[in-house]
Backbone of each chain as ProteinMPNN parsed JSONL, in Angstrom:
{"seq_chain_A": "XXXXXXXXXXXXXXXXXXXXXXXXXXXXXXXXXXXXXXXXXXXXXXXXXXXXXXXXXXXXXXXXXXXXXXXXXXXXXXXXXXXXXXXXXXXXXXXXXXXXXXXXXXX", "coords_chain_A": {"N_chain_A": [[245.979, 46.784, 175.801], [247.463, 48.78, 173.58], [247.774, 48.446, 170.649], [247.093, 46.181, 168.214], [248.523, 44.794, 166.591], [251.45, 44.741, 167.142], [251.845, 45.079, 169.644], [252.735, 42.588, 171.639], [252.616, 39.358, 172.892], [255.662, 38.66, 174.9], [256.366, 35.848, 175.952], [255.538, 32.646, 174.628], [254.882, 29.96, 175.478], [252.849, 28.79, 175.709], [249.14, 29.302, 174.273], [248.075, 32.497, 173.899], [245.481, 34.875, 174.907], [243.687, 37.087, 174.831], [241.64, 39.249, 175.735], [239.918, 41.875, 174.232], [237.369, 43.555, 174.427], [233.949, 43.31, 176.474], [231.22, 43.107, 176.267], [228.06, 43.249, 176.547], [227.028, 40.855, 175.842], [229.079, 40.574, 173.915], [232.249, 39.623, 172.956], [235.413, 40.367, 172.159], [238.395, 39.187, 171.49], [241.91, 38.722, 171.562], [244.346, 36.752, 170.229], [247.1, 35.166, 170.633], [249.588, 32.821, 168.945], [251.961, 30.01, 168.962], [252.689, 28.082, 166.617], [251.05, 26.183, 168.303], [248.668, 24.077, 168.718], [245.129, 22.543, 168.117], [244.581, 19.989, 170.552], [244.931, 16.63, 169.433], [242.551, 14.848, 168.448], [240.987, 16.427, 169.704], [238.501, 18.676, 169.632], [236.839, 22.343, 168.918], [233.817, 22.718, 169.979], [231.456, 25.133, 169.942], [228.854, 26.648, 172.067], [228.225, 29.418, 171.284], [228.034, 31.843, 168.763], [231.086, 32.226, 166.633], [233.514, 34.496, 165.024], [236.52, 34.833, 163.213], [239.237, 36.34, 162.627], [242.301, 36.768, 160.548], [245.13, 38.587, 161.898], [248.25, 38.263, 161.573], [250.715, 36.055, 160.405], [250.527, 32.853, 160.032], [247.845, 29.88, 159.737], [246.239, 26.903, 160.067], [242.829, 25.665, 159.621], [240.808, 23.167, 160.972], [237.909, 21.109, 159.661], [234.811, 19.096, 160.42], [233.488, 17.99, 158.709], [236.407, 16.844, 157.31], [237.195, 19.184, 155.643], [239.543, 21.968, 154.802], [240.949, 24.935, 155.88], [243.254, 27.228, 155.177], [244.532, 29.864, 156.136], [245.772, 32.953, 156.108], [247.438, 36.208, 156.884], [244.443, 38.621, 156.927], [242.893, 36.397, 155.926], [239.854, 35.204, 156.359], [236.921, 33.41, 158.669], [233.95, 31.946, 159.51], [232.616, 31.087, 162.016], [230.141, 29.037, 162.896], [227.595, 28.717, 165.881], [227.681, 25.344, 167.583], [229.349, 24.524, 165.233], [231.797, 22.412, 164.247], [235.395, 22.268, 165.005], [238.644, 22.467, 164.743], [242.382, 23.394, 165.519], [244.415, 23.221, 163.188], [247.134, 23.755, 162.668], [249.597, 26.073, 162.957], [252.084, 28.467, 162.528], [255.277, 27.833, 163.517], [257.45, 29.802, 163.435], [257.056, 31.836, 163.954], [255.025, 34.409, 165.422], [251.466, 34.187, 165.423], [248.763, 36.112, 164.944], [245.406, 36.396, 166.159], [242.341, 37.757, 165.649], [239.278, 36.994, 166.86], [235.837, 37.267, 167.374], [232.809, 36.757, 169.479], [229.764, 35.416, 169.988], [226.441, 35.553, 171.589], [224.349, 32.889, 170.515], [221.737, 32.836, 171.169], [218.166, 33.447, 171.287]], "CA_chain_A": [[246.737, 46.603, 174.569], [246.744, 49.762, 172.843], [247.942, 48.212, 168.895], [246.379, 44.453, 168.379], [249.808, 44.117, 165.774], [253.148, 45.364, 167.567], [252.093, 44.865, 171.44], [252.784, 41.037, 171.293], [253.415, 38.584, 174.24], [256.675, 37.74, 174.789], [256.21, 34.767, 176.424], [254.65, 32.01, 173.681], [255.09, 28.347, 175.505], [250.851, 28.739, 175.699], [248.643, 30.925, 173.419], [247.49, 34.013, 174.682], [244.022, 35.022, 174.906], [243.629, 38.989, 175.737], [240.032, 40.163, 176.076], [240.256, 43.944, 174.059], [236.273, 44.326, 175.054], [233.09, 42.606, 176.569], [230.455, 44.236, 176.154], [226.202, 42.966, 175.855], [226.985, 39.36, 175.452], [230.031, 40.313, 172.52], [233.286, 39.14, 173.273], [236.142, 40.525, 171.267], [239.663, 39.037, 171.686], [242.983, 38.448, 170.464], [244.71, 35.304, 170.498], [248.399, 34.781, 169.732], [249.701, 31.158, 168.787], [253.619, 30.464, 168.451], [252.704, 26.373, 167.003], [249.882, 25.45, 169.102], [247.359, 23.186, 167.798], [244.207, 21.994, 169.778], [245.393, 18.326, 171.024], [244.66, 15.572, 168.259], [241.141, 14.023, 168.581], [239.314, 17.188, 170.243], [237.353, 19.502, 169.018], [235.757, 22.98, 169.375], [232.428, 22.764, 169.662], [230.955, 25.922, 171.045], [227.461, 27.316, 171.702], [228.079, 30.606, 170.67], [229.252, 32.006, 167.287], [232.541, 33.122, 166.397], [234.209, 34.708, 163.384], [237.857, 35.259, 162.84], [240.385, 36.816, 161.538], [244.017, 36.419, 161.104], [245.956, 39.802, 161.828], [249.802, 38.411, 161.062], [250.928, 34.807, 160.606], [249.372, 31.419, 159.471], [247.164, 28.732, 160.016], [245.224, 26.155, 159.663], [241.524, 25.083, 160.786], [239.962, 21.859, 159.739], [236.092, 21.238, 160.081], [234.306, 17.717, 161.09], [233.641, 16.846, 157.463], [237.454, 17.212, 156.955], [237.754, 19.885, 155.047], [240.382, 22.394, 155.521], [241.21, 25.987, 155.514], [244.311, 27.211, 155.494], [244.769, 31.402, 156.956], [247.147, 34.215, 156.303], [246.735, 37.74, 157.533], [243.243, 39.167, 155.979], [241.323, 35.578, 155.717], [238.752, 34.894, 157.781], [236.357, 32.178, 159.002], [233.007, 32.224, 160.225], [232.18, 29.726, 163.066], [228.487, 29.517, 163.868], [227.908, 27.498, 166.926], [227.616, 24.043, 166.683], [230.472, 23.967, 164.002], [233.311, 21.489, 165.081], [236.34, 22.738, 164.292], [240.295, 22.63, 165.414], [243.358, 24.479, 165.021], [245.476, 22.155, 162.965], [248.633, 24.123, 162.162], [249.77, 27.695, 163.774], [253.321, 28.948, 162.121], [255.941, 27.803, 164.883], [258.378, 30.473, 163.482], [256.374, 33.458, 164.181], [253.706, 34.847, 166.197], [250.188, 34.368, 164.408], [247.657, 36.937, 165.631], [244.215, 36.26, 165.8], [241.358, 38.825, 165.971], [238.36, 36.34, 167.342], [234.598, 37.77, 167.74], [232.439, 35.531, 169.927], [228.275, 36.526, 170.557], [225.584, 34.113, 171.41], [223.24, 32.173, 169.636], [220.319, 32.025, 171.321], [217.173, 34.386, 171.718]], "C_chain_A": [[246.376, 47.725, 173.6], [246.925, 49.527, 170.922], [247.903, 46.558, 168.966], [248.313, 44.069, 167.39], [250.958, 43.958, 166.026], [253.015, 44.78, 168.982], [251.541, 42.998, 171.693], [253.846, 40.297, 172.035], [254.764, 38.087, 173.614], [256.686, 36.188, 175.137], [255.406, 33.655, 176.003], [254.686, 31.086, 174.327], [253.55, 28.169, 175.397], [250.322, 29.6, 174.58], [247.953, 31.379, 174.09], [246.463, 34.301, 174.382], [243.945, 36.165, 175.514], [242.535, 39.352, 175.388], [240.249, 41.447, 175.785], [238.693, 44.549, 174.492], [235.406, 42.996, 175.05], [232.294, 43.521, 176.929], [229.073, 43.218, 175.665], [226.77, 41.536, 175.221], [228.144, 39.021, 174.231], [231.338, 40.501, 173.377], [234.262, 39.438, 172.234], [237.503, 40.551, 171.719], [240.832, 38.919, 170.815], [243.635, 37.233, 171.048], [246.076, 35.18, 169.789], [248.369, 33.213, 170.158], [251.298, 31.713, 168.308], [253.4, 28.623, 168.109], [252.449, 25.901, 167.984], [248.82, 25.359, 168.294], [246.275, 22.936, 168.849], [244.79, 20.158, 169.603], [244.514, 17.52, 169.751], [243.485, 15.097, 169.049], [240.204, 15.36, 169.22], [239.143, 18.372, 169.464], [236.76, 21.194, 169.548], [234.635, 22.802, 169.211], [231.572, 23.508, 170.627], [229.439, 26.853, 170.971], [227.325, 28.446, 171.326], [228.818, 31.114, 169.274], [229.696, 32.667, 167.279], [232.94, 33.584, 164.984], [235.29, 35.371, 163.973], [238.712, 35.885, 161.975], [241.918, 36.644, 161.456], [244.755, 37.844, 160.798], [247.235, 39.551, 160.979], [249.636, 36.929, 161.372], [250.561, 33.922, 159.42], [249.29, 30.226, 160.237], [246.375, 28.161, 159.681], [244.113, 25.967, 160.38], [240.876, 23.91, 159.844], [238.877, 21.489, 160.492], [235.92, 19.483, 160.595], [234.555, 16.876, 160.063], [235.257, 16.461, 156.718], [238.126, 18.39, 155.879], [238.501, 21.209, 155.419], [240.361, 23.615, 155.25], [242.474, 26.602, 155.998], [244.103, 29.485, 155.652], [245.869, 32.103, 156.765], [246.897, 35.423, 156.499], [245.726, 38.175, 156.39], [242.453, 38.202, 155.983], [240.73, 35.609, 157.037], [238.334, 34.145, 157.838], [235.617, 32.614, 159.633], [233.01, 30.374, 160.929], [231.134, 29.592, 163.692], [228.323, 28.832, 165.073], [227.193, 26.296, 166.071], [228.9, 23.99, 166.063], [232.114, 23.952, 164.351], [234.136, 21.728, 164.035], [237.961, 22.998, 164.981], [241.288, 23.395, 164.564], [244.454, 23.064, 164.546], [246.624, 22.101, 162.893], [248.678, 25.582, 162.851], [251.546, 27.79, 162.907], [254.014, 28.558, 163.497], [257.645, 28.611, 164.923], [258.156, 31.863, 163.444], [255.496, 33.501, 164.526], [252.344, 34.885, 165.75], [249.261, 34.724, 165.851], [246.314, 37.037, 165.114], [243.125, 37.109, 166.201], [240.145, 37.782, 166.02], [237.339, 37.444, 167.92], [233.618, 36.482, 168.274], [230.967, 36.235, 170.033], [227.209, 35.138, 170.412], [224.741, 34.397, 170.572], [222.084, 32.47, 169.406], [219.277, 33.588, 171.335], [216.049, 34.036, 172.525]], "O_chain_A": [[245.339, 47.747, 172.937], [246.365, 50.237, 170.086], [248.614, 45.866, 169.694], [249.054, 43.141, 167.714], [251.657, 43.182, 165.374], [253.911, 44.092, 169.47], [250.446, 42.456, 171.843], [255.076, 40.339, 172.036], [255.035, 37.497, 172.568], [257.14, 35.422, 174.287], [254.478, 33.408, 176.774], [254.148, 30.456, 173.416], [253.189, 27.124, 174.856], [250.99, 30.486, 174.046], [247.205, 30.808, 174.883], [246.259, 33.953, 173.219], [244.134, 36.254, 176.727], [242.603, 40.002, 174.344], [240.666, 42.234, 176.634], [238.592, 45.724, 174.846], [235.584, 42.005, 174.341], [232.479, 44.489, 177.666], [229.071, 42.564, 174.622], [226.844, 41.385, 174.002], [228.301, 37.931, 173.682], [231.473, 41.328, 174.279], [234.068, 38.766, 171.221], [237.96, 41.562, 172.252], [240.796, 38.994, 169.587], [243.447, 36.82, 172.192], [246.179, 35.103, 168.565], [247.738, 32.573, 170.999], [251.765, 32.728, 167.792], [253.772, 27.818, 168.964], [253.239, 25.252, 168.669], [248.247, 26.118, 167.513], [246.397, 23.057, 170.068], [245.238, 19.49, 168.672], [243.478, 17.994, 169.285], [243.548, 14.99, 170.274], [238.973, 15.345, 169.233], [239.961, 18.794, 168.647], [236.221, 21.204, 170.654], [234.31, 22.692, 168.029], [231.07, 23.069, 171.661], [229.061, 27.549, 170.029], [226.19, 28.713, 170.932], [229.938, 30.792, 168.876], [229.36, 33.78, 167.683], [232.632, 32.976, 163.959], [235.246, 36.192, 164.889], [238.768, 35.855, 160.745], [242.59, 36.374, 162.451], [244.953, 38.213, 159.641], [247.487, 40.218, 159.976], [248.843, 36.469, 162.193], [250.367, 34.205, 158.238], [250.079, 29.681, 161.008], [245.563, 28.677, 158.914], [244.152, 26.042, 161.608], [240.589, 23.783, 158.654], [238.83, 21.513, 161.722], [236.847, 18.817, 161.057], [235.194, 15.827, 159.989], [235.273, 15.839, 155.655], [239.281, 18.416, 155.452], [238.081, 21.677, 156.478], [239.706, 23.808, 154.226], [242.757, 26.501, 157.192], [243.283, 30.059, 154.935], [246.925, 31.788, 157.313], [245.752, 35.708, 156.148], [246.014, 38.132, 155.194], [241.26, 38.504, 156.029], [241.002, 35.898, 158.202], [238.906, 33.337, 157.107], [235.912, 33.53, 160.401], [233.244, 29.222, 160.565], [231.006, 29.915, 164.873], [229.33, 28.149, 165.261], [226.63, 26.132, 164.989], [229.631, 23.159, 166.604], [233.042, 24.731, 164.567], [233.994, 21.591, 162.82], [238.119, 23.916, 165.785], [241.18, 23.86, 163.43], [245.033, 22.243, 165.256], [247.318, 21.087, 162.962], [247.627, 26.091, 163.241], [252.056, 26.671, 162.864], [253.457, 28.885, 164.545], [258.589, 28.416, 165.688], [258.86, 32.782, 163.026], [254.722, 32.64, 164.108], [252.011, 36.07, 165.706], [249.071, 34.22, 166.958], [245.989, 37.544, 164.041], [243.025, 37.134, 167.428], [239.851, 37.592, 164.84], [237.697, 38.325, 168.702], [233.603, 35.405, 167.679], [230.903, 37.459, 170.15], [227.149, 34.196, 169.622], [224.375, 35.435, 170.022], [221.417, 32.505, 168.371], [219.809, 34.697, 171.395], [215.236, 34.898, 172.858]]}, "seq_chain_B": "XXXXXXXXXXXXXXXXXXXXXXXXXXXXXXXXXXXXXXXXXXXXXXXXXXXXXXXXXXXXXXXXXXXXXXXXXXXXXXXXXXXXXXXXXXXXXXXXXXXXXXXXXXX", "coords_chain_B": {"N_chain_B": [[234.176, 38.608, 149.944], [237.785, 37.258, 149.724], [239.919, 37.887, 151.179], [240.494, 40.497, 154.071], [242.297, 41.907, 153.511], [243.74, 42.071, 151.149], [241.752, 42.011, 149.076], [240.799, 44.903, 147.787], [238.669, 47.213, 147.447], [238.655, 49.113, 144.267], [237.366, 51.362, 143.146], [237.224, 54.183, 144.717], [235.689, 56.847, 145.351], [233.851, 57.372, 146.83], [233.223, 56.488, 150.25], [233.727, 52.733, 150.839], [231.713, 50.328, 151.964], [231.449, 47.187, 153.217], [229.782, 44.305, 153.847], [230.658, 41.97, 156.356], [229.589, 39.721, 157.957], [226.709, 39.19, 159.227], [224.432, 38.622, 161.794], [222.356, 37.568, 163.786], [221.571, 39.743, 165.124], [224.158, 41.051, 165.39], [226.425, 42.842, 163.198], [229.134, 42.867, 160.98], [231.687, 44.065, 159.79], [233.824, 45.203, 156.525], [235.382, 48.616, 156.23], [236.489, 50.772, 153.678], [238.192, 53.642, 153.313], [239.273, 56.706, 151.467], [240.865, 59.466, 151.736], [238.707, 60.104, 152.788], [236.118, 62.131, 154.924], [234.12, 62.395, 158.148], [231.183, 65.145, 156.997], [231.986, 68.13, 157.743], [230.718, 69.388, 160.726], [229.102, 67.184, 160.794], [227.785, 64.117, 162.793], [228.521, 61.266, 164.441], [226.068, 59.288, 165.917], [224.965, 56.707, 167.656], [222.873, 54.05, 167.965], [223.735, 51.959, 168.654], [226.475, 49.762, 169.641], [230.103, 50.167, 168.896], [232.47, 48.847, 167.877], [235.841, 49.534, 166.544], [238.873, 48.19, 164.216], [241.674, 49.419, 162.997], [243.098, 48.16, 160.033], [244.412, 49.27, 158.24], [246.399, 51.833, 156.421], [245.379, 55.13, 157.766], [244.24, 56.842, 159.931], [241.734, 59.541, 161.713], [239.802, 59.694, 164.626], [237.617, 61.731, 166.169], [236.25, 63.215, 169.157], [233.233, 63.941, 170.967], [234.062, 66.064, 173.081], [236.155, 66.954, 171.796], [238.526, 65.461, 172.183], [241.431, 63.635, 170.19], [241.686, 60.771, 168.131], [244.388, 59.359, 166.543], [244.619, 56.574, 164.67], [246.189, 53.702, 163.329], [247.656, 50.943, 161.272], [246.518, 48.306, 163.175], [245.329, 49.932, 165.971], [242.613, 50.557, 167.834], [239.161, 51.319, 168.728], [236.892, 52.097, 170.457], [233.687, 52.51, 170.56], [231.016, 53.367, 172.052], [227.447, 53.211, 172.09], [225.819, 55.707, 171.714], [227.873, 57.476, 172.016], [229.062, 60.636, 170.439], [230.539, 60.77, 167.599], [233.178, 61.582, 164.621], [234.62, 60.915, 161.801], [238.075, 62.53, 161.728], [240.187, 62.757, 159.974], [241.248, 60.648, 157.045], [244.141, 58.838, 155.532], [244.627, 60.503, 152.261], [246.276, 59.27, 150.72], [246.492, 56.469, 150.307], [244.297, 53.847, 150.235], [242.277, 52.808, 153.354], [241.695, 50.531, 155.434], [239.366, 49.342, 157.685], [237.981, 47.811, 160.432], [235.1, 47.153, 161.44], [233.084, 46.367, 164.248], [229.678, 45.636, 165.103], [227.465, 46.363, 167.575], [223.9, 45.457, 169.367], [222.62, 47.771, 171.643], [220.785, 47.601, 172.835], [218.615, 45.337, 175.637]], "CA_chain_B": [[235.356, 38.979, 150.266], [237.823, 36.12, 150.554], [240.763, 38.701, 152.13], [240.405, 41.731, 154.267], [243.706, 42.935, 153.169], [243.915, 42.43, 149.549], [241.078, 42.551, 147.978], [240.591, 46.42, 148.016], [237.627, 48.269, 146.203], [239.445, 49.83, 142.793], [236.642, 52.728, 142.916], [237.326, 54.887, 145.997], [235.318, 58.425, 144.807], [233.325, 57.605, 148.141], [233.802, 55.134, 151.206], [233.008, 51.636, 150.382], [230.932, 49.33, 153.557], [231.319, 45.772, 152.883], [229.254, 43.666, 155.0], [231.382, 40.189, 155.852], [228.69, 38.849, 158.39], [225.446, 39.586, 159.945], [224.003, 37.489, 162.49], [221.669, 37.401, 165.495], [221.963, 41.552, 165.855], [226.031, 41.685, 165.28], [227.291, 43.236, 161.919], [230.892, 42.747, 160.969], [231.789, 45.332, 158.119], [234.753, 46.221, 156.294], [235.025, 49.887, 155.453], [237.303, 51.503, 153.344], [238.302, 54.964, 152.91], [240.471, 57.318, 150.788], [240.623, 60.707, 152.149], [237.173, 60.678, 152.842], [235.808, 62.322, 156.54], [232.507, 62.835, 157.878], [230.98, 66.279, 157.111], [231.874, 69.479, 159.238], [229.865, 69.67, 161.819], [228.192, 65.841, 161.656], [228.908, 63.331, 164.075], [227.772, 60.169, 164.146], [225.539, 59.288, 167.28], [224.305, 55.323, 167.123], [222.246, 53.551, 169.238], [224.645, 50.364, 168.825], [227.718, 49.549, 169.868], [230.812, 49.498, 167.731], [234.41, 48.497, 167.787], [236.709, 48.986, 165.352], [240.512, 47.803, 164.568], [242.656, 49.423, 161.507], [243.877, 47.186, 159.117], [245.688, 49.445, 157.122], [245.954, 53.223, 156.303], [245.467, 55.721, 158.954], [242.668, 57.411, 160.002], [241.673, 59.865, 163.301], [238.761, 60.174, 164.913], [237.055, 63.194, 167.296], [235.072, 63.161, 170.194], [232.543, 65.479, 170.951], [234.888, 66.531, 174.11], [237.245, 67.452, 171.548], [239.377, 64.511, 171.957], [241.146, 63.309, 168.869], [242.469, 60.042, 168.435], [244.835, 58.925, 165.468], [244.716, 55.439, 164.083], [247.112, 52.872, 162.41], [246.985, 49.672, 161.49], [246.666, 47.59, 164.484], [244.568, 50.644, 166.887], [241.595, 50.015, 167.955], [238.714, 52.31, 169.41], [235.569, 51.692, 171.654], [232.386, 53.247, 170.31], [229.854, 52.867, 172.74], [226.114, 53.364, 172.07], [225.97, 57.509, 172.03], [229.115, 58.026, 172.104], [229.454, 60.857, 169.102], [232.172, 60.946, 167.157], [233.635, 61.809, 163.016], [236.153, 61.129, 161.464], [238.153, 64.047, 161.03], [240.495, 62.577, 158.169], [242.297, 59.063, 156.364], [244.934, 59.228, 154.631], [244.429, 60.241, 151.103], [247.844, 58.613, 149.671], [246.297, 55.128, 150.29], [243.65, 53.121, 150.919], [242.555, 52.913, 154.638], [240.803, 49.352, 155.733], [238.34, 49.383, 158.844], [237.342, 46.714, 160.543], [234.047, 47.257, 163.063], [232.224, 45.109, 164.844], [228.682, 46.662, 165.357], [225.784, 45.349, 168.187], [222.8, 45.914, 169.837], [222.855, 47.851, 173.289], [219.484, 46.65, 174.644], [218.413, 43.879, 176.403]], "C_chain_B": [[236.562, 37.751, 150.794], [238.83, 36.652, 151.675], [240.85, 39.787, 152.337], [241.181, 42.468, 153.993], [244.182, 43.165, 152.356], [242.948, 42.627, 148.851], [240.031, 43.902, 148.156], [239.518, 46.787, 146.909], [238.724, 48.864, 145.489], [238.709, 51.169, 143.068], [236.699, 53.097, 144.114], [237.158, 56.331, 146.158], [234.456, 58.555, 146.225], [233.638, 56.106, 148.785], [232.557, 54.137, 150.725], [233.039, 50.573, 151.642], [230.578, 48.244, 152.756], [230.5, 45.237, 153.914], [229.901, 42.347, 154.883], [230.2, 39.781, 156.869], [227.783, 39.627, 158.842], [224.645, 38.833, 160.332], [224.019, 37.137, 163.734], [222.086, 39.035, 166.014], [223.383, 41.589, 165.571], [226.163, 41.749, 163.727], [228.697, 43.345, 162.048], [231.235, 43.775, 159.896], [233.194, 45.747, 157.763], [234.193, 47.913, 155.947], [236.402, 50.793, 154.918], [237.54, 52.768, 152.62], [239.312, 55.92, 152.399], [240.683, 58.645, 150.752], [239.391, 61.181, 152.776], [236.974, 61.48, 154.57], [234.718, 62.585, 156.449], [232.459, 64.607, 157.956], [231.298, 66.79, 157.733], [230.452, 69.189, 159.4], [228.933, 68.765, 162.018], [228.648, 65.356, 162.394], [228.045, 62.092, 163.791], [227.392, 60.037, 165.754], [224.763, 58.234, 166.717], [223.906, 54.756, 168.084], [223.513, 52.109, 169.503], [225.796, 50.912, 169.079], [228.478, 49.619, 168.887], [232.406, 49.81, 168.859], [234.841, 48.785, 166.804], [238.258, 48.932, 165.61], [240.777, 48.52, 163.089], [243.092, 48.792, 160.951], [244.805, 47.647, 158.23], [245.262, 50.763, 156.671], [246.48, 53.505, 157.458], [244.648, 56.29, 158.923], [243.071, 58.399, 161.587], [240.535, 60.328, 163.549], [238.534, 61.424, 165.739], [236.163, 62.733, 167.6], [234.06, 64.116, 170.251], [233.592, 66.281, 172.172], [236.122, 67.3, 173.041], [238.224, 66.763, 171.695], [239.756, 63.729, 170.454], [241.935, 61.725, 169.3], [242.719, 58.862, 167.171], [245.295, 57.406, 165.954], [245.678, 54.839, 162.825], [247.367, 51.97, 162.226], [247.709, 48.696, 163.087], [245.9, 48.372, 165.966], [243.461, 50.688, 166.267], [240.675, 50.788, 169.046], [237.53, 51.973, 169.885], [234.249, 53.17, 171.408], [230.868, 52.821, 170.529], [228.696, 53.777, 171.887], [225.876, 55.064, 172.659], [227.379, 58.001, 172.593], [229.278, 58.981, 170.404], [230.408, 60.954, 168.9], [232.19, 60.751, 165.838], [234.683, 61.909, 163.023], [236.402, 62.009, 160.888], [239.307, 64.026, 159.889], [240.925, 60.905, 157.955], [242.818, 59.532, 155.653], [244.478, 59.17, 153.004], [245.633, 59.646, 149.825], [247.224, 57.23, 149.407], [245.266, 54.451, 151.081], [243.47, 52.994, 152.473], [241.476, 51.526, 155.093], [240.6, 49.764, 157.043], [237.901, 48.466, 159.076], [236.152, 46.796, 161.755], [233.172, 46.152, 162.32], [230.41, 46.201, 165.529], [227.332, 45.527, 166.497], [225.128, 46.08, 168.981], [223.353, 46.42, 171.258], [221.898, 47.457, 174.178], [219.39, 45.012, 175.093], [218.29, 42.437, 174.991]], "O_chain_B": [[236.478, 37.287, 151.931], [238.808, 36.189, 152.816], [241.185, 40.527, 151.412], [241.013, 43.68, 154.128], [244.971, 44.103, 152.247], [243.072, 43.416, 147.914], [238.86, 43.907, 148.535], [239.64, 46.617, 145.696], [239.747, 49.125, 146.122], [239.443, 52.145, 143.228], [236.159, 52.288, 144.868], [237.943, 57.054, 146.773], [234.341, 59.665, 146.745], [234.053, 55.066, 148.271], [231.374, 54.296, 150.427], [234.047, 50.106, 152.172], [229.722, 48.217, 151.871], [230.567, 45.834, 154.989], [229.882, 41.649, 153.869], [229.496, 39.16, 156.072], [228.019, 40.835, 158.878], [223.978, 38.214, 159.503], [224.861, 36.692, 164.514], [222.726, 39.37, 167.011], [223.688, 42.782, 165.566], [226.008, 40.724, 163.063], [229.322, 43.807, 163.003], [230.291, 43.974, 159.132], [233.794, 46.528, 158.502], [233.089, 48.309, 155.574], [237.175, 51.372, 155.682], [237.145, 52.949, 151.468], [240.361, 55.896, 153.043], [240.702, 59.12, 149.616], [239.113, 62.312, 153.174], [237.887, 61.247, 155.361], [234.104, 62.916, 155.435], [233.237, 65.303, 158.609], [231.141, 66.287, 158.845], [229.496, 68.904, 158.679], [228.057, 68.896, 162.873], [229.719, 65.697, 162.897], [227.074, 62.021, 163.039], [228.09, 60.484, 166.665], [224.054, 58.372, 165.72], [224.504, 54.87, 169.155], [223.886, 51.574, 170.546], [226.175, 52.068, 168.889], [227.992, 49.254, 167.817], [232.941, 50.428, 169.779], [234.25, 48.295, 165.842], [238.862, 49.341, 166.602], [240.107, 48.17, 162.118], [244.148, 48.594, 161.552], [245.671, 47.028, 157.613], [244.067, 51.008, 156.5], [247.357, 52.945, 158.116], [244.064, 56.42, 157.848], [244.042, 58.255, 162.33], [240.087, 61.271, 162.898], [239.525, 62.133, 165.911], [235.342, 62.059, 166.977], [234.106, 65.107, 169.524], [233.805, 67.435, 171.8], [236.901, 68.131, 173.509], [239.218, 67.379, 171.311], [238.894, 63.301, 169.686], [242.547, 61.491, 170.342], [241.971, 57.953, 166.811], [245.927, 57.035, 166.943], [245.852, 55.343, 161.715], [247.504, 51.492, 163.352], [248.784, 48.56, 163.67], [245.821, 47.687, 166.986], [243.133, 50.782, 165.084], [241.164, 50.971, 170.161], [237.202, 51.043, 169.149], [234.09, 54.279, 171.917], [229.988, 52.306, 169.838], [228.951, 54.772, 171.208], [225.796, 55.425, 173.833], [227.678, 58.798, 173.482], [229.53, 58.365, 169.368], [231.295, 61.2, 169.718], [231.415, 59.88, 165.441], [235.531, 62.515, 163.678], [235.78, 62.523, 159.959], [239.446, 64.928, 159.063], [240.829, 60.106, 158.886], [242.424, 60.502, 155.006], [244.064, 58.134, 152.484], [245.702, 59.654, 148.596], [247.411, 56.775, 148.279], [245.261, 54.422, 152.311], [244.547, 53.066, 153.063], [240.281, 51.802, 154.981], [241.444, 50.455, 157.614], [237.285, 47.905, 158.17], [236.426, 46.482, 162.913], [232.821, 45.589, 161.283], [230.336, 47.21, 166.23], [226.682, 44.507, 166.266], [225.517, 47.185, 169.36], [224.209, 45.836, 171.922], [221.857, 47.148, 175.369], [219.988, 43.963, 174.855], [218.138, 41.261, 175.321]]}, "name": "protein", "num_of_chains": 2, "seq": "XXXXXXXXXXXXXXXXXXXXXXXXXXXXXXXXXXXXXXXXXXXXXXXXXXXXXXXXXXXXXXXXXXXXXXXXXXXXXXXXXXXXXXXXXXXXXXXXXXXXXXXXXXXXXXXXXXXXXXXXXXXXXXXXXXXXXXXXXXXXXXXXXXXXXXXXXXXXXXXXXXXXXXXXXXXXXXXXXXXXXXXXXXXXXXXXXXXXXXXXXXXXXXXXXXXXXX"}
């Protein structure tokens, strides 16, 4: 994928998950959503921490304690591990592009 | 910083390195630049890793090979651990956002 903003799956019925590098335990992907949510009642809850960004679009993420954050290109979100958290809303009239950094925890 | 895409440093007489996270060896950093490039004849040569993505502007880097390779928002370049390389300009009409991802190469 040589431009994370323009070179953008056609094909939305799933969201897309494209690996741009892995490298020493860091994981740096992109993630389109066309209105995909994670399923009602579950949860991420992942051992390594993530931080996000939102290239183009919007969305939502809502935490354990319920509180919410809502995303438009430029915010971000840190996700340390441990911290339960779902995709509550995705735009389902345009492509929202997500720049996701993943790197473990532990030492 | 609450958005990488609006809220721009005002003073841009030299490049301005935000740090948005740091944690467990990975730095996240905006950096934004307004004509700026690195010196003739430096280069940058880093033991860490970096990534970065454009957010906005344009920018182009150089290799030591003499490879150049112009940036716009949405390209994205792979700067391994001794890999040198300076930037040889950004646009000075407008603001240029940077987004690297910086980590450790050893064990």
């Amino acid at each position: 994928m040589k431009n994370l903003l323009t070179d953008i799956p056609e094909i939305l019925t799933a969201e897309v998950f494209q690996t741009i590098i892995e490298n020493k335990g860091v994981k740096i992907e992109r993630i389109t959503s066309l209105g995909q949510v994670t399923p009602e009642g579950e949860w991420y809850d992942q051992a390594e921490n993530e931080w996000v960004v939102l290239l183009k679009g919007g969305a939502r993420l809502m935490f354990e304690d319920g509180r919410e954050q809502h995303l438009e290109a430029g915010d971000h979100a840190w996700l340390p591990s441990g911290c339960k958290h779902r995709v509550s809303w995705t735009d389902p009239q345009q492509p929202t592009l997500w720049l996701a950094v993943h790197w473990p925890n532990g030492e």
